[in-house]
Structure formats: C-alpha cells, structure tokens
C-alpha positions in Angstrom: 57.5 19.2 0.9 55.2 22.3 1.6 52.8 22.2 4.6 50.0 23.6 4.8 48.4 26.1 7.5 46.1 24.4 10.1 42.5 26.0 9.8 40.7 25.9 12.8 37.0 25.7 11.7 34.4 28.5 13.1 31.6 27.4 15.7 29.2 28.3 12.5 30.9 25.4 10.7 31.6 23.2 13.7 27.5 23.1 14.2 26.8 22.9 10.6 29.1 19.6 10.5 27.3 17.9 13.7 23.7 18.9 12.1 25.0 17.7 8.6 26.8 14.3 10.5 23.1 13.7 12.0 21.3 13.9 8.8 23.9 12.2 6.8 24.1 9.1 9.4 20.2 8.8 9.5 19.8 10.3 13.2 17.8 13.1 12.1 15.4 11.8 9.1 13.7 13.9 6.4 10.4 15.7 7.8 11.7 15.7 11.0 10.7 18.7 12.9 14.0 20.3 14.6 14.1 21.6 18.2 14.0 25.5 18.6 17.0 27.2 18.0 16.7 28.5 21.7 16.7 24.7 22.4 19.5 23.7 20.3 21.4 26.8 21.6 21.1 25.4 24.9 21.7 21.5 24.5 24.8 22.5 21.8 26.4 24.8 24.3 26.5 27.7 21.1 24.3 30.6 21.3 21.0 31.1 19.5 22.7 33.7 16.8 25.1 30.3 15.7 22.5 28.2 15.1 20.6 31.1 13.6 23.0 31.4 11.0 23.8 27.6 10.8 20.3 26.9 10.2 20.1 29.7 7.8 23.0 28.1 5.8 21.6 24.4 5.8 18.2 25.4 4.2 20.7 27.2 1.7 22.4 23.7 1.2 19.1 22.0 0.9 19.6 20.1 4.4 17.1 21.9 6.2 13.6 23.8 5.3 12.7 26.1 7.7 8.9 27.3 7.8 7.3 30.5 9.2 5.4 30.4 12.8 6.4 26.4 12.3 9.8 25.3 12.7 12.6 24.2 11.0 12.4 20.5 9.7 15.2 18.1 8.0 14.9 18.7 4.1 15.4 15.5 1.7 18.5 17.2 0.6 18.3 14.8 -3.3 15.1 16.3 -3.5 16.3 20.1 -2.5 19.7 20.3 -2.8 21.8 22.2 -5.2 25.4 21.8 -6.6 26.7 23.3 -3.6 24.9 20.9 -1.5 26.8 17.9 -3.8 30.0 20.5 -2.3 29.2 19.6 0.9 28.5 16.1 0.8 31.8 15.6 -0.3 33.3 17.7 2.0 31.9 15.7 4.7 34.4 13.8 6.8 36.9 13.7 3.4 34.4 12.1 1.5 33.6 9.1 3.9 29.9 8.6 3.3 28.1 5.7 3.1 27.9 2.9 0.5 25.0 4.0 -1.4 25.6 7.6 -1.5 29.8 6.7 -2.6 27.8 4.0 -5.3 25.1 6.9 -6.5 28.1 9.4 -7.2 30.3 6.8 -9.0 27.5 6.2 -11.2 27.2 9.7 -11.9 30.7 9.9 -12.5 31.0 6.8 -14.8 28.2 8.6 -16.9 30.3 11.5 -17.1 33.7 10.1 -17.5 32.6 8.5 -20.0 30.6 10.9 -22.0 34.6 13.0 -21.4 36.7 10.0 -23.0 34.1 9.4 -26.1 34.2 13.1 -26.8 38.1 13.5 -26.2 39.0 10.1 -28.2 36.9 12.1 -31.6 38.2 15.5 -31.1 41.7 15.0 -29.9 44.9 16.4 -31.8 48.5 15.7 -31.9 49.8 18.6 -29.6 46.7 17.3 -27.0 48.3 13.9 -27.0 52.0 15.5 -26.5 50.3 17.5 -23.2 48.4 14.8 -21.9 52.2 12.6 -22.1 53.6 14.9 -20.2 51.4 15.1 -17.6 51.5 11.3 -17.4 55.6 12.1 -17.3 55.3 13.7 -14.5 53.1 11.4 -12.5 55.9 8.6 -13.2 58.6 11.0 -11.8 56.3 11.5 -8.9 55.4 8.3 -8.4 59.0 7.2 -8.2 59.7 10.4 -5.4 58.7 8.4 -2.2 58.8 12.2 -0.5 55.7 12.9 -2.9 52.6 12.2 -0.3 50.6 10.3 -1.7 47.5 12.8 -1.7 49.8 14.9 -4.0 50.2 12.3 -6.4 46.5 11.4 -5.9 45.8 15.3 -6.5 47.8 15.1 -10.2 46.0 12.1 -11.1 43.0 13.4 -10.8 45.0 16.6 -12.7 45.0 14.6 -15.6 41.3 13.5 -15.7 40.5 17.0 -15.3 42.5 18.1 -18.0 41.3 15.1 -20.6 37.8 17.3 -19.4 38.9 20.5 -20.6 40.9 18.8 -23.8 37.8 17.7 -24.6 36.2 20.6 -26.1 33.2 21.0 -23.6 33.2 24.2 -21.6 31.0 22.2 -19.2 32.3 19.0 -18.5 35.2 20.5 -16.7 33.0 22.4 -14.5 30.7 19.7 -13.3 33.9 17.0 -12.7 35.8 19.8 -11.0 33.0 19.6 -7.9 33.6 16.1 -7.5 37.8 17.0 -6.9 37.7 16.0 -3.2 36.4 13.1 -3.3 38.2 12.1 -6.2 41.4 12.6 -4.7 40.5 10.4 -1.8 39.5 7.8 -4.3 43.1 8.1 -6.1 44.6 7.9 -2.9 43.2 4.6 -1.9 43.7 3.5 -5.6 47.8 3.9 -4.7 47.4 2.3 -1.3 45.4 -0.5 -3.1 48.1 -0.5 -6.6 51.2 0.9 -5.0 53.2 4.0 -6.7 54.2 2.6 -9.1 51.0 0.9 -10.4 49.0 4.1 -9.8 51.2 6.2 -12.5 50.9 3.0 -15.0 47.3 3.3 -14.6 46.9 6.4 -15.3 49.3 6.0 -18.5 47.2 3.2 -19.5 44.1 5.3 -19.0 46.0 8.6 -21.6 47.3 5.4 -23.8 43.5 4.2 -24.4 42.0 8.0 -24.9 45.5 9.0 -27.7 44.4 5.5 -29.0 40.8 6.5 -29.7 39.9 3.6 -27.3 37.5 5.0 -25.3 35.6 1.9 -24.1 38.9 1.3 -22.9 39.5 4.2 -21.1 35.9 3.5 -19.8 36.9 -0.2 -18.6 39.5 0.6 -16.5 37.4 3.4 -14.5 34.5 1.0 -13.9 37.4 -1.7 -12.2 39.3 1.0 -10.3 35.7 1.9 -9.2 35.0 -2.0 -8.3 38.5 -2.0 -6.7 37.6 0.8 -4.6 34.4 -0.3 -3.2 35.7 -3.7 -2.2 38.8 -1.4 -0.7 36.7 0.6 1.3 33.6 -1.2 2.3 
C-alpha cells in the first residue's frame, strides 16, 4: 500500500478554514460586517498580511465581499460563489457539511447523473461496454483485497461513474462531475461501510449492468437509494 506525504497546511489556509468553518456553521451570517483585519490579526494570533491575503482569497471564493473605506462583510456565497467556491465546500472538513447543503448537492448530482446514464444508455458501443466490464473487474478483485483501503476502492468507484461521464459523449459532463470527486469518494466510502466490500463492487456492477442494458432508469434507481442510504448513514 502506498502512503502518502503528510501536508502541513499554511497559516494562509489554516485562517481561511476557521473563517470558512464560521460561515459554513452559521457563526458568521451573510451581511455581517467583519472585524478589521488589524483586529482579526490580533484576536487570531496571525499577522495582518495573513488575513490580508486570506480575506483577499475568500471574496475570490465568494465567502466574503469586501468594500472600499467600509469593511469586509460575509458574502451569501449561493448567491456569489463560483465553481471553485462548490471546490471548497467540498473540501471542507472531507465533505462533512450539513444536511441541507449534502441534500442540495445530491440533487444536483441526481440531475446530472442522470442526464450521464440517459445519454450513455443511447450512445454506448460494444468496445464501451467491454471497458466499462473491466473496470467493474477490477473493483471485484479489489473489493476481495482486504489490504485495498477502502478510500481506494471508494476512489475507483467513483472511477467508473466518471468514466460512464466521459463514455458518454459530452465533453462537459465529465468536467462538472469531476468537481464533485471528493465528496463523492467520501460518499462511496460510507456506501462500503454501510454494504460491505463485497456489496459495494456488486453495486457498482449492477449500476454498468443497467447502463450496457439501456436501463437507465435503472441505473437512476439505484443512485437515488444509495443516496437515501447515505443520508440515513450519516445523519
């Protein structure tokens, strides 16, 4: 098994995280007026030029809006927010957010899943099915490897959603499900705590079975109860 180097986050990013964990938590709510960076120099314990620049990177991320010879106030980051801002969010904390915000980006994802397997089940060819087999192959073996962590086998499931994406002929789709990879990895991984190895990898044959099959609404049935699984899981 390989492990990875341990990254020790900057004080840039440390601040950013606490300002983000406020906002996120509902301590800080949107149009509320920040203290002065001098002031949240001193009560963080960072210097002014960190929470310059941390500042300066949160209005970039749609959490804050800083205004001339005013101040710098908590942004409503749905309204502001960019795709990098979705980034963050699901950075935050490995994607544990709260209940709506996890139930708002499983809709989206639904939506776009599904929009994937209905596209992929018209377009889909004979050497497509054979790749999409073997990636299920390998998930099986894996599966079976108990010295396979489970975030790895998490990480190829979600492998072979994202490649149904690109099978699918759209130069976008895989683009857009790609920014939801880290918290789709978490959801796999709880999916094989919930299923169990084995279950997991027959899942996700059942799912490549449905979309060879030209069942989509299959495919589409068995996201909406592993998202329903997952919410009861984790809330």
């Amino acid at each position: 098994m390989k492990f990875d180097a341990i990254e020790v986050p900057t004080i840039k990013e440390l601040f950013m995280d606490k300002m983000i964990d406020l906002i996120l938590s509902g301590k800080l709510e949107a149009g509320e007026k920040l203290p002065t960076e001098r002031e949240l120099a001193e009560s963080m314990r960072v210097s002014k030029t960190i929470v310059h620049l941390g500042l300066t990177e949160l209005e970039r991320l749609g959490f804050v809006s800083v205004v001339p010879r005013k101040g710098a106030f908590v942004a409503n980051y749905a309204e502001k927010g960019t795709q990098e801002t979705l980034g963050a969010l699901l950075r935050y904390n490995r994607g544990t957010l709260d209940k709506h915000t996890v139930e708002s980006m499983f809709e989206f994802r639904q939506a776009l899943e599904g929009a994937i397997f209905r596209r992929f089940s018209k377009v889909h060819t004979e050497a497509e099915d054979a790749a999409l087999l073997a990636i299920v192959e390998n998930i099986h073996r894996e599966a079976a490897d108990n010295t396979v962590a489970a975030e790895t086998l998490a990480e190829h499931i979600f492998n072979m959603h994202h490649a149904v994406s690109v099978l699918s002929g759209n130069n976008v789709f895989p683009l857009v499900l790609n920014a939801f990879r880290t918290v789709s990895i978490v959801f796999w991984e709880n999916g094989i705590r919930m299923y169990g190895r084995a279950e997991s990898a027959q899942r996700a044959e059942a799912y490549a079975r449905c979309l060879i099959n030209n069942d989509a609404d299959g495919a589409i049935a068995l996201l909406d109860g592993d998202i329903d699984a997952y919410l009861s899981f984790a809330f």
